[in-house]
DRENDRENDREN-924723 format. One line per 10 residues: their letters; for each residue x, y, z of C-alpha. Coordinates in steps of 0.25 Angstrom, whole numbers. Example, Ala and Ser with C-alpha at 12.3 -4.5 7.8 and 13.67 -1.06 7.14 Angstrom:
% DRENDRENDREN-924723
AS> 49 -18 31; 55 -4 29
***
This chain:
% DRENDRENDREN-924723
XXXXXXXXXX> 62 144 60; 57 135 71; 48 122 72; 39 128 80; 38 141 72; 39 134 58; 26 125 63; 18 138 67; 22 145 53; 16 130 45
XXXXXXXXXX> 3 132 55; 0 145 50; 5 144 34; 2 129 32; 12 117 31; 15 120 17; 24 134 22; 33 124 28; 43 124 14; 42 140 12
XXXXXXXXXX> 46 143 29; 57 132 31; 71 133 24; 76 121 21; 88 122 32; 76 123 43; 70 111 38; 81 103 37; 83 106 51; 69 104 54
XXXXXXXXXX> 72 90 48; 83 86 54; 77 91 69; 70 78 67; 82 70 69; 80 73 82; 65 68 83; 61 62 95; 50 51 98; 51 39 104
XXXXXXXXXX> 55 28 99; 58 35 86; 74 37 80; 76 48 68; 88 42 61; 85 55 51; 80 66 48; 86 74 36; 80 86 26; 81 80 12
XXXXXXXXXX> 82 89 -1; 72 91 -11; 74 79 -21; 72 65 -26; 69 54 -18; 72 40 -24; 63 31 -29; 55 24 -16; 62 9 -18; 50 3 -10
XXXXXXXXXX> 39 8 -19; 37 -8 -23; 34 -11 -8; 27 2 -4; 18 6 -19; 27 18 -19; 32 25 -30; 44 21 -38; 47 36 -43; 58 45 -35
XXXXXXXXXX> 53 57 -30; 56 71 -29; 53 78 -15; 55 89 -7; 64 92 4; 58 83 16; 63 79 28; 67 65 30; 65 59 43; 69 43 45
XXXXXXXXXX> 69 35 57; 64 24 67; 54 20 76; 58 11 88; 70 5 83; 71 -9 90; 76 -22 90; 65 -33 87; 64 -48 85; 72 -50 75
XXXXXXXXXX> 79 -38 71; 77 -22 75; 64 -16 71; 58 0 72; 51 10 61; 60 16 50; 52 25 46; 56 39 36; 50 53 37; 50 63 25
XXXXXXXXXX> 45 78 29; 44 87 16; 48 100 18; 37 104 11; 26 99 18; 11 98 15; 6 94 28; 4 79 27; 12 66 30; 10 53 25
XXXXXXXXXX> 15 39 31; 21 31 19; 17 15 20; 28 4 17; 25 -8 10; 27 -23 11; 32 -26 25; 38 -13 24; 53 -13 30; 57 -2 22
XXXXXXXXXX> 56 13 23; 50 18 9; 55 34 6; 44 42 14; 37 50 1; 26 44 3; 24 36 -11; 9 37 -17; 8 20 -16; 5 17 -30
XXXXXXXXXX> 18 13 -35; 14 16 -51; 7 31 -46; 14 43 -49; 9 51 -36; 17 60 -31; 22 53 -17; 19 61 -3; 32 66 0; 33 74 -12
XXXXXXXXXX> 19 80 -9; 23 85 3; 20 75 13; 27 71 27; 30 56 23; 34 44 33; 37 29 28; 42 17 37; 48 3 36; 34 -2 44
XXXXXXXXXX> 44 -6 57; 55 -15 53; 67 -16 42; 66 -25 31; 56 -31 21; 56 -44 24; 47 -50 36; 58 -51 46; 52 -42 54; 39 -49 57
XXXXXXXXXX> 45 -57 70; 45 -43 77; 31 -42 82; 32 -25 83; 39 -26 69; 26 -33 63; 16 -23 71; 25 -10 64; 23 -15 51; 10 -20 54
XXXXXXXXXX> 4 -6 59; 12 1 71; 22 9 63; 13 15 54; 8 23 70; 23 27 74; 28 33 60; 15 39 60; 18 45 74; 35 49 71
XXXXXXXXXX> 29 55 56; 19 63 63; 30 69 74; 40 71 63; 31 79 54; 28 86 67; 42 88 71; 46 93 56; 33 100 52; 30 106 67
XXXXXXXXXX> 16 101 63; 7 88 62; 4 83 47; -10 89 41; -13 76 36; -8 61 37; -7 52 27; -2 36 26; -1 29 12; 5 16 7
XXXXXXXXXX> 3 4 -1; 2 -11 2; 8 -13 15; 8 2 16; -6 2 13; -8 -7 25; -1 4 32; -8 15 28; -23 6 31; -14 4 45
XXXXXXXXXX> -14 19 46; -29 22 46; -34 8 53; -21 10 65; -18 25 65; -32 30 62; -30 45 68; -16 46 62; -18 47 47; -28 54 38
XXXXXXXXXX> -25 49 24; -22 35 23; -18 28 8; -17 13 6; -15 7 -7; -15 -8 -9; -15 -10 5; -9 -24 12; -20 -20 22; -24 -37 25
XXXXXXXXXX> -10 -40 24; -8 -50 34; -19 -59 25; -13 -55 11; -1 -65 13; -11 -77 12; -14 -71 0; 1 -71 -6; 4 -85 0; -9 -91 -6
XXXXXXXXXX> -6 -84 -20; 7 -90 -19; 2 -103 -16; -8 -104 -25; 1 -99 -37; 13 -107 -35; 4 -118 -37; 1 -114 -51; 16 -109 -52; 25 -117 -64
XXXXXXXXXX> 37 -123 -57; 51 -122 -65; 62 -130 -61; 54 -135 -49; 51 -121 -43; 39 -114 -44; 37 -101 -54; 26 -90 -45; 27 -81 -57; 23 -92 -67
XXXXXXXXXX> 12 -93 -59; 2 -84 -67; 10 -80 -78; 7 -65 -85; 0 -70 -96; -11 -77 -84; -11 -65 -78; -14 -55 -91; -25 -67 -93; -32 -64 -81
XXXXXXXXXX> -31 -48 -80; -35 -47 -95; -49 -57 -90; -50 -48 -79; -49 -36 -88; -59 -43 -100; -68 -45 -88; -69 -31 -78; -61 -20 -87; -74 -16 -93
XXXXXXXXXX> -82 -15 -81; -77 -1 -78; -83 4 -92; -70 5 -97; -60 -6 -105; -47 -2 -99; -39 -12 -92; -44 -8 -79; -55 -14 -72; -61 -4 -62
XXXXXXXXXX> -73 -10 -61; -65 -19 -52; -77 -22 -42; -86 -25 -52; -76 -36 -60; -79 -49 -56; -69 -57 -64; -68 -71 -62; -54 -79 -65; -63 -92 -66
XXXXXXXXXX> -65 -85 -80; -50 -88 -85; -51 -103 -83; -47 -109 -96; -40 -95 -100; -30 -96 -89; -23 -111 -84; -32 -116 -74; -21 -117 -63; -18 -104 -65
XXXXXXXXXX> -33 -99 -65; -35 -108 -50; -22 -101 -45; -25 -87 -49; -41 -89 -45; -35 -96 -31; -26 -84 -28; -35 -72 -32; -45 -78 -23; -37 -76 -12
XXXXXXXXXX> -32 -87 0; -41 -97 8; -40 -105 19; -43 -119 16; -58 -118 18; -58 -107 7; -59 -96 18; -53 -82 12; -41 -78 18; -37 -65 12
XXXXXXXXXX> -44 -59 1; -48 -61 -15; -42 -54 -25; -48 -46 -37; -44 -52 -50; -40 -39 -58; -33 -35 -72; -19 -30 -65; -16 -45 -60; -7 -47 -72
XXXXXXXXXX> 1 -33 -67; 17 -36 -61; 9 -33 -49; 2 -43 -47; 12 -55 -52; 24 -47 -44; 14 -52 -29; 7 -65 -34; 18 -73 -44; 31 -64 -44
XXXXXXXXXX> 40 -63 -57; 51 -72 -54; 51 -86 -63; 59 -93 -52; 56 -101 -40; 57 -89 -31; 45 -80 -33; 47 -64 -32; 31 -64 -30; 28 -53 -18
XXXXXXXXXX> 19 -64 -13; 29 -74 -10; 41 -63 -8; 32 -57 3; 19 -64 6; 26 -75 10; 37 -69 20; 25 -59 25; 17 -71 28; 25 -79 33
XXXXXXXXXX> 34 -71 42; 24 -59 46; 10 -62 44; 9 -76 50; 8 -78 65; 17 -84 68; 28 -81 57; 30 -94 48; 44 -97 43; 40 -101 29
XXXXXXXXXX> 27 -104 21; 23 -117 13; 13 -113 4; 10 -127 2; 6 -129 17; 0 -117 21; -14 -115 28; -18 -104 23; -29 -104 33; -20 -106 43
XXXXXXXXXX> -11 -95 38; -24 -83 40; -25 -86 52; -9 -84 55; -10 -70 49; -20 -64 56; -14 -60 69; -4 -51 62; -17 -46 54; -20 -39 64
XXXXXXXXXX> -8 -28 64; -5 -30 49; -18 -29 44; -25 -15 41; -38 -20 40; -46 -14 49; -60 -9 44; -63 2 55; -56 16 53; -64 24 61
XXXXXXXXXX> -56 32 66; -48 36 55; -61 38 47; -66 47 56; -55 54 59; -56 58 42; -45 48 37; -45 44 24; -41 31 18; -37 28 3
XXXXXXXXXX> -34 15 -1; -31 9 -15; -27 -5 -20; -25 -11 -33; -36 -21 -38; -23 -30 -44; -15 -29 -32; -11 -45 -28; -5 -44 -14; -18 -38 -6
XXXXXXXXXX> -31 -39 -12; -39 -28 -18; -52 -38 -15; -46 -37 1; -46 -22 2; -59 -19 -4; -67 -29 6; -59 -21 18; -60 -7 13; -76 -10 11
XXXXXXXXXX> -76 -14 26; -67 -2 30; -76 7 24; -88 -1 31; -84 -2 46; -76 12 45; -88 18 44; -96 30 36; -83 37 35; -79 41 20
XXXXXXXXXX> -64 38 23; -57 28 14; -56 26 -2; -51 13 -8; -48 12 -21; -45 0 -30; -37 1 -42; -39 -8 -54; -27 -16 -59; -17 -11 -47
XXXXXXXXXX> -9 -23 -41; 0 -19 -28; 2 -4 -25; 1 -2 -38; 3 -9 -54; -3 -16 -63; -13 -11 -73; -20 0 -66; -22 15 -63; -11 15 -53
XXXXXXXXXX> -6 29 -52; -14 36 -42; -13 45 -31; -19 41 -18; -12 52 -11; -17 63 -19; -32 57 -18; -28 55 -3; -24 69 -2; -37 76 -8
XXXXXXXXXX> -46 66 0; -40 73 14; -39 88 9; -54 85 3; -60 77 12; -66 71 0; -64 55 -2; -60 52 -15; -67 44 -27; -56 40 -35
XXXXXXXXXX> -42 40 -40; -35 45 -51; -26 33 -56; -19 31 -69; -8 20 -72; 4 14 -81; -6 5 -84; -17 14 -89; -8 26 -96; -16 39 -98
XXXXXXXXXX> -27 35 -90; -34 39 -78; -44 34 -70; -51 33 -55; -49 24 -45; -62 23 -39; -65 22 -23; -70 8 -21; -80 3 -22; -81 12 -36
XXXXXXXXXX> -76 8 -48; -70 18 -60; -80 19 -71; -77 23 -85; -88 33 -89; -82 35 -103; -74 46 -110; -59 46 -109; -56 31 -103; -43 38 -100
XXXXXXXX> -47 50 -90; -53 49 -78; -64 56 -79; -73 45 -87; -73 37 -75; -80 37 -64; -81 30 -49; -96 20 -48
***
């Protein structure tokens, strides 16, 4: 059977006829026609069919709010290749990027986004990003799936002295996957994708934003969870937390404990207060505070319960960096129950009870700061010595690329794209206080258009954890907003933490309402 015939058959039966026309032999050689794929500037290095079966646990779920589970798919074409290979200041750069093409297609392709200064290439299944959710992943549905490594090799920052490296990450590569995804689909399918779809968490929620602010005509669905979208600011944020709670830190054998910081007993202390205060405002006693925008907890409120260095650190840190006129410089940050969650400790104190700290602000803010966000890159920072001021100002011109900030979507509005975003109240690298001042500006300068959904989830630290309804679906409620037209009001979200329990996430600014009845089902709450 030919391309070209096989194409015509799809247009007249629907892309779903694809499985029930195709034997497998003429996929495979379908698939491995794409070795020979040809746009410029673009190397295959494969294209092979792969068999029905288990794909291994994703091992960058921690980066990425992917999930941890292995998972069965379909037979699918892998595609995995480069973009511009080339040598750059400092070593050779280009965009690894992998391509996964179900046999058994339903029409649609989703870009998968990376995470912390990606580097890596994650299995393209396009993982819901909500680490703790039991979602069935994109591939598995039956979409086209592209991830990358976001233009260079590598974790660490060493990239960051090639100036086109740092504009990849920042926002470019997100266009040229796009652009080879699309001509591969094309190539395999013999047809364009029915609907486009970008999803990620943290830095890949930056990278989806990136998608509907940069590439506005390109996508149609675009999901970002706990998105990293001020992020060339958040790195004050972990530098002045470090700062602030090394300085109430215990020193053994003359080095300084991060972890000891806040110990957990501190940090029950504070989220049972939070709790005695807000859990009830909702109507409902239950751990969670869904009335989050009515809670008006103030730490001030601990002084005598809690040790008052610890008390002025904490209050120093969750009121976010200044200058040294008391000028903001990032954001605030909601005090809420799940800031005694691993979450939380794992970015702001770390475990380890030696004079190396394991905290993700230190392992990463510090080398993101320093050798990638600063202009021009510094060698090391003394957080003694450091102008914070000073330090703001030094960001800003990279702010520019890496920053999905903008507030003016016009295009993809009106074009009926739609935008989901979702972020955990508790999540400690970027602010939950931050995304809810720019989504209300979003939705004023883009205009009347009903095209974007944030919702807040009580208790959720990064991507996910902590004690919360974190099991949700964005996909699924993503899926129903584009077939129905109809933007949606809530989502269905249950949790470790909750066992048995079901409740809505409400769109902000509404908050869930326990109505009464069973406090377990959804049905006795309701969105005000």
């Amino acid at each position: 059977m030919s391309l070209r015939f096989l194409g015509l058959s799809l247009a007249l039966m629907g892309s779903t006829a694809l499985p029930s026309l195709a034997h497998a032999d003429d996929m495979a050689a379908r698939c491995e026609a794409l070795a020979d794929f040809s746009m410029r500037n673009v190397r295959i290095d494969n294209a092979s069919l792969v068999p029905a079966g288990e794909l291994p646990a994703d091992p960058n779920s921690a980066m990425t709010g992917g999930s941890k589970r292995a998972l069965s798919v379909g037979s699918h074409c892998l595609v995995e290749g480069k973009i511009k290979d080339r040598a750059g200041v400092g070593g050779q750069y280009g965009i690894r990027f992998q391509f996964r093409a179900p046999i058994d297609w339903n029409g649609r392709f989703l870009f998968q986004g990376g995470g912390g200064m990606d580097g890596f290439i994650a299995p393209a299944i396009g993982s819901i990003p909500v680490n703790t959710t039991t979602a069935t992943p994109a591939l598995a549905r039956g979409y086209a799936v592209v991830s990358m490594d976001g233009g260079h090799d590598g974790r660490d920052a060493s990239f960051a002295q090639d100036q086109q490296a740092r504009l990849d990450l920042g926002f470019a590569a997100i266009g040229k996957v796009t652009n080879v995804a699309k001509s591969l689909i094309d190539d395999f399918y013999d047809k364009q994708p029915d609907h486009s779809l970008f999803m990620g968490c943290s830095n890949g929620g930056r990278e989806a934003l990136m998608a509907a602010q940069r590439f506005p005509l390109e996508f149609d669905g675009v999901v970002a969870g706990n998105p990293g979208f001020h992020l060339s600011h958040a790195p004050l944020a972990e530098l002045w937390d470090v700062k602030h709670l090394m300085a109430i830190a215990p020193k053994e054998n003359g080095k300084t404990i991060l972890a000891k910081a806040l110990t957990q007993d501190d940090l029950d202390l504070v989220s049972e207060a939070v709790l005695a205060a807000c859990d009830d405002l909702d109507g409902l006693k239950d751990g969670l505070i869904n009335a989050y925008r009515s809670c008006k907890f103030d730490l001030e409120s601990l002084r005598g319960k809690l040790e008052d260095k610890k008390l002025d650190g904490l209050k120093t840190i969750m009121a976010g960096p200044v200058d040294a006129a008391g000028n903001a410089l990032y954001s605030d940050w909601p005090v809420d129950a799940g800031i005694n969650a691993p979450g939380w400790r794992m970015w702001k104190l770390g475990t380890s009870e030696t004079g190396q700290s394991n905290a993700l602000n230190v392992i990463l803010g510090m080398e993101s700061f320093s050798r990638l966000f600063v202009t021009p890159p510094m060698q090391t920072v003394d957080l003694e010595t450091l102008d914070f001021g000073a330090a703001e100002k030094a960001v800003r011109e990279v702010g520019g690329y890496y920053d999905a900030n903008s507030t003016f979507m016009t295009s993809y509005a009106n074009r009926g794209g739609k935008l989901l975003v979702f972020h955990g109240m508790s999540d400690p690298v970027f602010s939950a206080s931050d995304l809810m001042n720019w989504y209300e500006e979003a939705e004023a300068n883009t205009g009347d258009k009903d095209f974007s959904r944030l919702f807040m989830v009580p208790g959720m630290t990064h991507c996910g954890g902590g004690p919360a309804l974190d099991d949700f679906d964005p996909l699924t409620v993503m899926e129903q907003w584009i077939e129905t037209n109809k933007a949606p009001e809530q989502m269905a979200a249950t949790g470790k933490s909750f066992e048995g329990t079901t409740q809505p996430i409400c769109a902000y600014p509404k908050e869930a309402r326990y109505e009464g009845g069973d406090p377990t089902s959804i049905g006795s709450y309701s969105c005000q």
